[in-house]
C-alpha positions as CSV (number, residue, x, y, z in Angstrom):
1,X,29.8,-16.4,-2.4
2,X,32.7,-16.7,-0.1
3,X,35.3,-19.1,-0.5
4,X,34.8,-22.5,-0.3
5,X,31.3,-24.1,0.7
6,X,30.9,-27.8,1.6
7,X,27.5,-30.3,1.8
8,X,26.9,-33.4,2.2
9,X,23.5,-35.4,1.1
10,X,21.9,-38.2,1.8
11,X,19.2,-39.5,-0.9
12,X,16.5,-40.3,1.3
13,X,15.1,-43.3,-1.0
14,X,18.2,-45.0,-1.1
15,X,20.2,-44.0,1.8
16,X,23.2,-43.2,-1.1
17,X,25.3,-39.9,0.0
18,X,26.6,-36.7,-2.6
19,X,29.8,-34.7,-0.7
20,X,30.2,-31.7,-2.9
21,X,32.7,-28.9,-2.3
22,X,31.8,-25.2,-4.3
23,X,34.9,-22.9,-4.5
24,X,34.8,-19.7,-5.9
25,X,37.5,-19.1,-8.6
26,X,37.0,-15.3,-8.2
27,X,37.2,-14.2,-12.2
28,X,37.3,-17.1,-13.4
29,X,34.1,-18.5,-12.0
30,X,33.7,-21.6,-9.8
31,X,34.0,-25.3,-9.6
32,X,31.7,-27.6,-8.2
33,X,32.9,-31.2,-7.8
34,X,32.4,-33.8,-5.4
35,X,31.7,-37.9,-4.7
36,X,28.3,-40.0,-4.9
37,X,28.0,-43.0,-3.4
38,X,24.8,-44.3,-4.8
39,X,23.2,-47.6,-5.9
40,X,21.3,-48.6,-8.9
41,X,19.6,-51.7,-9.3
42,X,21.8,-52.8,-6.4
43,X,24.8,-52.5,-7.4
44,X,27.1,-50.0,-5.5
45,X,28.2,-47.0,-7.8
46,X,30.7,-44.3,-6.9
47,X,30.3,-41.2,-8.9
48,X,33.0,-38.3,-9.1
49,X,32.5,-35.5,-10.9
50,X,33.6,-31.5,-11.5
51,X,31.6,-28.9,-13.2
52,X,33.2,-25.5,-14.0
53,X,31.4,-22.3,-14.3
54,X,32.4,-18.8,-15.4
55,X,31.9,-15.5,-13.7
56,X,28.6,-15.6,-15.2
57,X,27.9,-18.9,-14.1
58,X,27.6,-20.2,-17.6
59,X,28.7,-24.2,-17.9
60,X,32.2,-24.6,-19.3
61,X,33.4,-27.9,-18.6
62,X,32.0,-31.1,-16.8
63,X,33.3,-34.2,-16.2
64,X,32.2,-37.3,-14.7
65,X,33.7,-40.9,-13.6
66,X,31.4,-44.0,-12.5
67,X,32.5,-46.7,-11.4
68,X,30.2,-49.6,-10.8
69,X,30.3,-53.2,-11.0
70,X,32.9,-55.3,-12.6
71,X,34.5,-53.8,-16.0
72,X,31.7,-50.9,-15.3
73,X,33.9,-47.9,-15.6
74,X,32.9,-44.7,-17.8
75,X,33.9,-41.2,-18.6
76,X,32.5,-38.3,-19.7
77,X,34.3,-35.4,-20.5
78,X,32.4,-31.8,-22.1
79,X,33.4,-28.3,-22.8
80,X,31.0,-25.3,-23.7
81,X,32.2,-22.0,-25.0
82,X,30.2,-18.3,-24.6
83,X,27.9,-19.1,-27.6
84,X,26.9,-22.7,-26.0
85,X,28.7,-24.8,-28.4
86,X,29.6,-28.3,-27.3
87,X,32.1,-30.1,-27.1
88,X,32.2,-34.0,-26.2
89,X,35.6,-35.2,-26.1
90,X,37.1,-33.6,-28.6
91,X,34.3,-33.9,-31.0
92,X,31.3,-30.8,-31.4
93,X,28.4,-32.1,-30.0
94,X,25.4,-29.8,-32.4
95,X,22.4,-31.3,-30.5
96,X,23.4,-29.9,-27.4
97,X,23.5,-25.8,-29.2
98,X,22.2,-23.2,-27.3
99,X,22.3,-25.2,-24.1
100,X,24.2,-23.2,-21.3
101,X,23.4,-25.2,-18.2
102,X,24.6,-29.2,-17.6
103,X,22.6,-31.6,-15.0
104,X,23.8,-34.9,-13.9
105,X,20.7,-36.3,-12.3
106,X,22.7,-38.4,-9.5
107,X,23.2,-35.3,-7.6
108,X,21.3,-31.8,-6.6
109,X,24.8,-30.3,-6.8
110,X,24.0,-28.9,-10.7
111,X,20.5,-27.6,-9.4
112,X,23.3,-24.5,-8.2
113,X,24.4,-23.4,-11.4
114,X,20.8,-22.4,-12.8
115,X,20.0,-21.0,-9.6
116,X,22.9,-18.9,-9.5
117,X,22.9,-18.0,-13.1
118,X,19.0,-17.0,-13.3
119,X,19.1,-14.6,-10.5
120,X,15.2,-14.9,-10.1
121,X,13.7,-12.8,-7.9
122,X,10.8,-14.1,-5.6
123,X,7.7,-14.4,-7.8
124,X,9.6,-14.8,-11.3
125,X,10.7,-18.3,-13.0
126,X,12.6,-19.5,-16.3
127,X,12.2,-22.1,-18.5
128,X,16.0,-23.2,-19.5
129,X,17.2,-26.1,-22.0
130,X,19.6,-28.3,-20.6
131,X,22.2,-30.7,-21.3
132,X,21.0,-33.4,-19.3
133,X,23.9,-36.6,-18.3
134,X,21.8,-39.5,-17.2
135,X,23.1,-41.9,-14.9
136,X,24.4,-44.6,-14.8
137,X,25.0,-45.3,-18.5
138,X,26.1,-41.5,-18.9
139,X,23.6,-40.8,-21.8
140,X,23.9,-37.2,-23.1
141,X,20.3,-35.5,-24.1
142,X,19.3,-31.9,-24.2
143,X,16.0,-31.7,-21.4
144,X,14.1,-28.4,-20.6
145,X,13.4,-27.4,-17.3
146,X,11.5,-25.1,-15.1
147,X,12.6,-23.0,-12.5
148,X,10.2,-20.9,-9.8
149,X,11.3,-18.4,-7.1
150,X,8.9,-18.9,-4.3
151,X,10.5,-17.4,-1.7
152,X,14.0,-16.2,-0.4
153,X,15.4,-20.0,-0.3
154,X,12.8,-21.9,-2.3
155,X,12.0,-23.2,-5.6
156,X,9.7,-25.2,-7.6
157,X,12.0,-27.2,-10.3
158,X,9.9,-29.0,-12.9
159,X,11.4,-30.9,-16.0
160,X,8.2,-32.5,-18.3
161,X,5.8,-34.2,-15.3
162,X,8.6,-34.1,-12.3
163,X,8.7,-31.2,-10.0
164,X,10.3,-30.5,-6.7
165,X,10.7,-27.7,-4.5
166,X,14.3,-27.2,-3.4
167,X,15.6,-25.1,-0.2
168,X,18.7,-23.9,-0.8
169,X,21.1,-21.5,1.1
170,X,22.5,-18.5,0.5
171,X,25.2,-19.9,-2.4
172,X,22.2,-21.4,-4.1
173,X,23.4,-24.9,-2.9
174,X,20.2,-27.6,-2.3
175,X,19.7,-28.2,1.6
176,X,16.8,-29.9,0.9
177,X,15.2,-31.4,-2.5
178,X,11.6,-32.9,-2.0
179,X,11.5,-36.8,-1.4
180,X,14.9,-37.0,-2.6
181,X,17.6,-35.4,-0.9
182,X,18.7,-33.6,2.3
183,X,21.7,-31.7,3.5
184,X,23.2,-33.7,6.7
185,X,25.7,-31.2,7.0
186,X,27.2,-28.4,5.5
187,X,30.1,-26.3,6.3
């Protein structure tokens, strides 16, 4: 990975955009963060959020901020250490054990981290638990998930009767996730 890579999506159901920016930490891993602008129900949400890694591209800290509707403002703030304990707040979290990845499902951004972490090659796949952050009410649950090298830049993700394939790039990042999103540009 090189740098600092930029994308921006466009959810093709809902015509809500994702700008995410990757930047590589060097040692200390990398950071993901960037901005939704998405709707639910109809009402407008704006979604920022920040996921570290490690070199390993374990999860070690996510946080996420939505905004919403009137008085609709929440936070979410969790840590992981090397042995995938969790933390929410300040509080240990002992559902979430074991759990080394972290999905917030209103954006293909975290599809990266397992991508990067697995190494697959083409032909092998993983089945992974992880700590899944709905949206929009921020609920915390622990979700397995499936994923399937098919080729060079293609997946098949599956979590219980979903599944997707997903066309990413050469840092792992989404440029294309089945009936949802698509990369309009990407620097």
């Amino acid at each position: 990975m090189s740098g600092l890579r930029t994308v921006l999506w466009a959810d093709r159901e809902t015509g809500g955009l994702d700008r995410c920016v990757l930047t590589d930490e060097g040692e200390r891993g990398a950071r993901l963060s960037g901005t939704a602008l998405v709707t639910y129900e109809a009402v407008p949400y704006e979604v920022r959020y920040t996921v570290m890694v490690d070199a390993t591209w374990q999860t070690r800290s996510l946080g996420v901020h939505v905004q919403g509707g009137p008085g609709d403002d929440a936070r979410l703030a969790l840590m992981a250490d090397e042995e995938g304990r969790w933390t929410v707040g300040r509080e240990p979290y002992e559902e979430l054990a074991g759990c080394i990845d972290a999905d917030l499902g209103v954006t293909p951004a975290t599809n990266t981290i397992p991508i990067r972490r697995l190494g697959l090659a083409v032909g092998e796949s993983a089945d992974i638990s992880v700590v899944s952050i709905r949206f929009p009410d921020l609920a915390i649950a622990v979700e397995e998930q499936r994923y399937e090298r098919k080729a060079p830049d293609l997946y098949r993700y599956s979590s219980g009767p979903f599944d997707a394939e997903l066309v990413v790039d050469s840092n792992g990042l989404v440029l294309d996730y089945e009936d949802l999103w698509h990369a309009v540009a990407s620097a």
